[in-house]
C-alpha positions in Angstrom: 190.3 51.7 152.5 188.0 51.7 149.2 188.9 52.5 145.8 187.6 54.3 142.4 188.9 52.5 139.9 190.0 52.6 136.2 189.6 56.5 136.1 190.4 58.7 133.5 191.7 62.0 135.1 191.9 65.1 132.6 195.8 65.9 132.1 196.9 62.6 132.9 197.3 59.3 130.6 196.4 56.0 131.4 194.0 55.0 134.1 194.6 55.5 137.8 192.9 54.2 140.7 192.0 56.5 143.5 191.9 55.5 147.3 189.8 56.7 150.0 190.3 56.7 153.5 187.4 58.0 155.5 186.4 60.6 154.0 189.6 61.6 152.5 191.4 61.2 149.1 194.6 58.8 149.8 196.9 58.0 147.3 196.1 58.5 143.0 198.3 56.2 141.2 198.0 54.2 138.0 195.5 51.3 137.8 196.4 48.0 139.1 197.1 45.3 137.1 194.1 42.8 136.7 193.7 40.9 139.9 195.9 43.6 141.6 193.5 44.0 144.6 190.8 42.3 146.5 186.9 43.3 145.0 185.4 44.2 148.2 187.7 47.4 148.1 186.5 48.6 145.3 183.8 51.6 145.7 183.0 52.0 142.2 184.6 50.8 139.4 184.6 53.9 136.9 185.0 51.7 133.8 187.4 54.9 132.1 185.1 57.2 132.4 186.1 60.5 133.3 186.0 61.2 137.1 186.3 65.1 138.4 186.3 66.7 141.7 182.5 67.4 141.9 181.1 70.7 140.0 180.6 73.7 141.8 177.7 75.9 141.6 178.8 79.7 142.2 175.3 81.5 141.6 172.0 80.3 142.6 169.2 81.8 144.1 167.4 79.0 146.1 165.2 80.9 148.3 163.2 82.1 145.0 163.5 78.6 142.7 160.4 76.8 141.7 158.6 79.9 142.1 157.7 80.5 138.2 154.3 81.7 137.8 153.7 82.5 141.2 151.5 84.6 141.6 151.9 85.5 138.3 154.0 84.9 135.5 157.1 87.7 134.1 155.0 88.7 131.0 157.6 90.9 129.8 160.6 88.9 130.7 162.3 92.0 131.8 164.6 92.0 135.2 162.5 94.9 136.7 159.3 92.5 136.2 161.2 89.5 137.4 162.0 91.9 140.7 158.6 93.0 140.9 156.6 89.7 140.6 159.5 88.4 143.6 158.3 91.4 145.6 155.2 90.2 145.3 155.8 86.2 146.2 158.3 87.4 148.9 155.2 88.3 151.0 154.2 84.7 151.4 156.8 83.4 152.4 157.2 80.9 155.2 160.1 78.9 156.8 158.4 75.9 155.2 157.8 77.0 151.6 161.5 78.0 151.4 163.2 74.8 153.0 161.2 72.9 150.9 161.7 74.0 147.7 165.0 74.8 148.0 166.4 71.4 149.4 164.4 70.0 146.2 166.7 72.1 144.2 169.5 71.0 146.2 168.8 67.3 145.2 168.5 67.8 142.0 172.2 69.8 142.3 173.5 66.5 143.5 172.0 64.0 141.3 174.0 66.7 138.8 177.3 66.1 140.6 177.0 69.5 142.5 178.7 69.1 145.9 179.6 73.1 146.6 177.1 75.4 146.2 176.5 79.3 146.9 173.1 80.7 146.6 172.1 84.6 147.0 169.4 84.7 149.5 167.1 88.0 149.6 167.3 90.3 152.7 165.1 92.9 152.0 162.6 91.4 154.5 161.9 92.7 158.0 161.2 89.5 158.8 164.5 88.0 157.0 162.1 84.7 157.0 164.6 83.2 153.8 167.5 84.1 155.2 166.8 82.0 158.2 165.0 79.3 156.8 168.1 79.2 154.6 170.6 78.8 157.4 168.3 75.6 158.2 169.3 74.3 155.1 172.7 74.6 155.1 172.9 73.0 158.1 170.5 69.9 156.6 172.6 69.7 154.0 176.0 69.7 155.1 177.2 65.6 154.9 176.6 66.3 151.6 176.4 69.7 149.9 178.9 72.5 150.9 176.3 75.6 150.7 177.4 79.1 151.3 174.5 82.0 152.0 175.3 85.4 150.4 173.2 88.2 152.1 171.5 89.5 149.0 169.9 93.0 149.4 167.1 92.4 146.3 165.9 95.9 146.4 168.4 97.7 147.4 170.8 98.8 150.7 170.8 103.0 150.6 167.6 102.8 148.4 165.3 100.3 150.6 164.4 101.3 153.8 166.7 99.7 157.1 168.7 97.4 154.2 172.2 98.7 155.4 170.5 97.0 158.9 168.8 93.9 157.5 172.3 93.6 155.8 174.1 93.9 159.0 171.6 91.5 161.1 172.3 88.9 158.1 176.0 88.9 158.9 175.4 88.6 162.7 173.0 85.2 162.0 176.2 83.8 160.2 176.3 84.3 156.5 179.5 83.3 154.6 179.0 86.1 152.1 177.8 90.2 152.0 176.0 91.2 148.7 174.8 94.3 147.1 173.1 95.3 144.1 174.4 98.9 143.0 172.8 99.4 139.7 169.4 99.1 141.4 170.2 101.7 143.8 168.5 105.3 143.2 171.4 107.1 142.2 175.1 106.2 141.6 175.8 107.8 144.5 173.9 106.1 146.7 175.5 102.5 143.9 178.8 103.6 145.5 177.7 103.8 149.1 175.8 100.0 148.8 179.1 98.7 147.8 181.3 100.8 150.8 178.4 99.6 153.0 178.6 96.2 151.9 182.5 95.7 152.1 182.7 97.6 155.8 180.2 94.8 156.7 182.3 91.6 154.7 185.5 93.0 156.8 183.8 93.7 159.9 182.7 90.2 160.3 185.6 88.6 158.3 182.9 87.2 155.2 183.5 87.0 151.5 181.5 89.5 149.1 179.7 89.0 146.4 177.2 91.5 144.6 175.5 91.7 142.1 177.2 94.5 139.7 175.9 95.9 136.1 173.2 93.4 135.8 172.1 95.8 133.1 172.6 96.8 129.8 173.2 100.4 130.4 177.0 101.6 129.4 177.2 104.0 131.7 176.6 101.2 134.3 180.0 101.2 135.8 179.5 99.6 139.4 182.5 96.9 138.9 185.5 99.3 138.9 184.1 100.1 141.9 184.2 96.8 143.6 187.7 95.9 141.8 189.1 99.3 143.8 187.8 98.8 146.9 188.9 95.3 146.9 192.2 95.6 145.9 192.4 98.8 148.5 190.8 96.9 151.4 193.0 93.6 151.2 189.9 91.6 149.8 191.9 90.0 146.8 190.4 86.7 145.7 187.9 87.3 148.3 185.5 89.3 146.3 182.9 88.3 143.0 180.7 90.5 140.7 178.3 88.4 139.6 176.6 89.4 136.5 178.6 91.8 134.9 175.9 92.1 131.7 176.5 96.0 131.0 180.1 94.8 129.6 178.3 93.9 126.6 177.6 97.4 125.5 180.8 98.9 126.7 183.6 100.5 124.4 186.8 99.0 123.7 188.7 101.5 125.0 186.7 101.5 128.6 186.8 97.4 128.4 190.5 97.5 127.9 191.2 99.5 131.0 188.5 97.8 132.6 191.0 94.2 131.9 193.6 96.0 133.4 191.7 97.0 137.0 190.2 93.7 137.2 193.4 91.8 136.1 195.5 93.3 139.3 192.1 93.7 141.8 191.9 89.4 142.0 188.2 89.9 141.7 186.0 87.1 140.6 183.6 87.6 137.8 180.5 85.3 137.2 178.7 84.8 134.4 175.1 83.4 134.3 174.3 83.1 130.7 171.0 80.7 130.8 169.5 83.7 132.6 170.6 86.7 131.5 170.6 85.8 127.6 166.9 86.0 128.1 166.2 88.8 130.9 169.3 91.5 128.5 168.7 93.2 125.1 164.8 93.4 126.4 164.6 97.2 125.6 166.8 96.4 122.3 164.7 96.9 119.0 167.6 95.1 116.6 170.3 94.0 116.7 169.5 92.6 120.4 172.6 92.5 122.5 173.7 89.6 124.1 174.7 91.6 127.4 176.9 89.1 128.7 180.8 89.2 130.8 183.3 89.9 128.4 184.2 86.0 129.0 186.9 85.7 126.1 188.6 88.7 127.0 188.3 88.7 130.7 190.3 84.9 130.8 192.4 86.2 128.5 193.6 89.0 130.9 194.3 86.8 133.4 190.8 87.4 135.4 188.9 84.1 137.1 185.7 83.8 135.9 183.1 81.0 136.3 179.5 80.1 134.9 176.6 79.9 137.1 173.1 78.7 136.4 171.3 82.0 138.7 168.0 80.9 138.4 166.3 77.5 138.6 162.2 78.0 137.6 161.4 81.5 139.5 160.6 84.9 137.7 163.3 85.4 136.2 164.3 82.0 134.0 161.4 79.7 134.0 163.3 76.4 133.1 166.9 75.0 134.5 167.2 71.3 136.0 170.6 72.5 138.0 172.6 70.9 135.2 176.2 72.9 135.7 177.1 71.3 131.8 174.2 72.3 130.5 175.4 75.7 132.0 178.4 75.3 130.4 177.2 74.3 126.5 175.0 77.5 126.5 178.1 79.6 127.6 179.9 78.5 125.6 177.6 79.2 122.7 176.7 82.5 124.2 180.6 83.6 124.7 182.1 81.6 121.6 184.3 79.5 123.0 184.7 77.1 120.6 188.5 76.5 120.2 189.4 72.9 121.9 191.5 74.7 124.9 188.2 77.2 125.3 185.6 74.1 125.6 188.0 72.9 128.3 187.9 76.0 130.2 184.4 76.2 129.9 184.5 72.9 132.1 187.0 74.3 133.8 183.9 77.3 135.0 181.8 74.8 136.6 185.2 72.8 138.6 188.1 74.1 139.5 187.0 78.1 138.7 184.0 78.0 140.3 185.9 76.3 143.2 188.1 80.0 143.6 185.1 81.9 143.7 184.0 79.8 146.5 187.2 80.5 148.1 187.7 76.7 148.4 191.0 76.4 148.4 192.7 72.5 149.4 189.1 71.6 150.2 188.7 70.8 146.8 190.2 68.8 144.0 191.6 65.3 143.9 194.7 64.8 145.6 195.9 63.4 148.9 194.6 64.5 152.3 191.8 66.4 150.7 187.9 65.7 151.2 186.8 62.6 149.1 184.1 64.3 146.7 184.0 63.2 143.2 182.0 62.5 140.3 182.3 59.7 137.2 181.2 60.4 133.7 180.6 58.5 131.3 183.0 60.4 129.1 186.6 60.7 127.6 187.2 63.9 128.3 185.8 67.1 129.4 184.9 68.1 125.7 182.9 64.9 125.6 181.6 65.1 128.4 180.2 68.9 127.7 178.9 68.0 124.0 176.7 64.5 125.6 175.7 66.8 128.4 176.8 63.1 130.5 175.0 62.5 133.7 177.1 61.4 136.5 176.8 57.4 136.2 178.2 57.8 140.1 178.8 61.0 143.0 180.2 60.5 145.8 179.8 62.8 148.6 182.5 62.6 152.0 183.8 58.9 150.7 180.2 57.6 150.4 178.0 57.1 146.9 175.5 59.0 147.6 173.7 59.2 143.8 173.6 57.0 141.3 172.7 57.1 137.6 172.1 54.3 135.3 173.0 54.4 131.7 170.5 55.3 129.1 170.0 52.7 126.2 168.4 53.6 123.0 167.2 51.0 120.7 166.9 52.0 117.5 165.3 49.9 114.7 166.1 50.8 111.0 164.5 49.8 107.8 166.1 45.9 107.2 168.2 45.5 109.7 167.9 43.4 113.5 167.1 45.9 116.2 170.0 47.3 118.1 171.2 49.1 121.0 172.6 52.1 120.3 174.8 54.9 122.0 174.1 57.0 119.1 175.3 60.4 120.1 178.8 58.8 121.2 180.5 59.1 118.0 182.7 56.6 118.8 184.6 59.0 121.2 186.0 61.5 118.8 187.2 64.7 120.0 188.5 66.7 117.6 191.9 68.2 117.9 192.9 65.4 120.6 194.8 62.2 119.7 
């Protein structure tokens, strides 16, 4: 048996130790008194910092990260040019090139505190050389990093030739996940028929579904009503995501408040990738640019689940990322004004225990009892302290083991007639406004 001690745990006071057994949680109770228990049991001491089941990653696309500039960069910055400069790359592609970069990305997601992760992968390949490279990943992965595999149709399933097959063929080589990508499609008919297509398959082979809906900032662009109906009419509740969602910023109250309502009773997941789409939306805008995000505020509001995801990670369509979930978090909450104390919270929340639901993860995440031993300590009081320092994990562990590690920063400032001194300047003595 080891133990994580002197933990804070958001919603609880005091300090709590936390055993594992294995690789399973065993009992959470309040710190021991000094001298309580022997040293050797103890895993990691977390000093009161803020530990967390691990953050979850809901949206990635790994088979296309660390692709920027190759072979050439998105000039225009545009979606359409991020989907034609993939095309372009996707050509090139070997087993190799993709296991490689993305089990790069996948460390970085760990050092980050990242043990779930679900990343799109494109099937619009004869070949399907990402998707199976992919499924080698997974499998790499797995002592440490949960990943799903959503069969992404980049290009389209009614309007790219054999994608309702290359969608199928997907499912039969053992994703977790069907996508689509209506909006893309040639028509709206053939949107509608992507998104029957794509759920037939999901219950066919018993898989979770997850497209791609409204990535665009066209207000007739009305793809996720779609998906909310045939979810709620197929028996898909809580097992179905739109991911995206952007063309809610340019629809009209009266459409968004019916649009609450169909959503609210469907149990559809909605993700939001604001690092991404703040820059790829509002590109045909003259001014005022739109933001084109999810309707975040009012979507929680009505009761729907909905989680931030960080989409791209240096490919054609976001150049930058270092698959920081709070770094996620601090631009959506900038992006979608969540700013109140409860909002900031939730906005952790989108990166945990939300982002957990789209996953589908069910009691194999959190910290209690019997569940799978995966946590993360941060060097913080809270969650809103923890979002504002944009804290690296000091300690993840993976399955009961520690399996990355992160040594505290030390800035040493020297001021004008006074003895150098080591500062933690950006701690503000742990103040978080609002909280006693």
């Amino acid at each position: 048996m080891k133990l994580v001690t002197n933990a804070r745990l958001a919603g609880r006071d005091g300090l709590h130790d936390i055993e594992i057994d294995g690789d399973r949680f065993g009992r959470v109770a309040p710190a021991a008194e000094p001298g309580g228990g022997p040293a050797a049991d103890v895993l990691v001491d977390a000093a009161g910092g803020l530990v967390s089941p691990p953050f979850v990653e809901p949206h990635v696309h790994l088979d296309t990260t660390l692709t920027a500039g190759e072979p050439r960069w998105n000039a225009s910055g545009s979606l359409w040019e991020g989907i034609a400069v993939w095309s372009e790359r996707k050509a090139t592609l070997t087993r190799d090139d993709v296991i490689a970069r993305a089990t790069e990305v996948l460390r970085w997601y760990a050092a980050n505190g990242v043990l779930h992760v679900r990343s799109h992968v494109d099937v619009t390949d004869p070949g399907l050389v990402a998707l199976d490279a992919m499924l080698e990943v997974r499998e790499r992965v797995k002592d440490v990093i949960g990943l799903q595999l959503v069969a992404f149709p980049q290009e389209g399933v009614c309007s790219f030739d054999d994608g309702a097959e290359l969608l199928e063929e997907a499912a039969r080589r053992g994703v977790d996940a069907v996508g689509a990508i209506p909006h893309f499609e040639d028509t709206r008919e053939d949107g509608v028929r992507s998104l029957e297509i794509a759920f037939d398959v999901a219950q066919r082979y018993g898989l979770l579904l997850d497209a791609h809906c409204d990535e665009i900032d066209d207000e007739q662009s009305r793809f996720v009503e779609v998906l909310a109906t045939l979810a709620r009419r197929g028996g898909l509740q809580g097992r179905a995501t739109a991911s995206h969602t952007t063309a809610m910023g340019s629809y009209n109250g009266a459409y968004s408040y019916k649009l609450q309502r169909i959503l609210a009773r469907s149990g559809v997941n909605l993700v939001c990738n604001p690092l991404a789409n703040l820059c790829l939306q509002g590109r045909f805008d003259a001014h005022p640019k739109r933001r084109g995000l999810t309707q975040v505020k009012e979507m929680l509001a009505a009761g729907v689940n909905v989680a931030f995801g960080h989409d791209d990670v240096m490919d054609p369509w976001f150049p930058l990322g270092t698959a920081s979930p709070l770094q996620v978090a601090l631009v959506g909450i900038a992006a979608a004004q969540l700013t109140g104390a409860a909002e900031i919270d939730e906005a952790f929340a989108m990166v945990t225990d939300r982002a957990a639901r789209v996953l589908g993860l069910g009691d194999g995440y959190g910290i209690a009892p019997g569940r799978p031993a995966n946590l993360v300590v941060l060097p913080a009081s809270s969650p809103y302290d923890a979002v504002r320092r944009q804290t690296r994990p000091s300690h993840v562990i993976a399955r009961g083991r520690v399996v990355a590690e992160t040594p505290p920063a030390v800035t040493r400032l020297t001021w004008p007639g006074r003895a150098p001194e080591d500062v933690d300047f950006v701690r503000a003595r742990d103040r978080d406004p609002g909280r006693s």
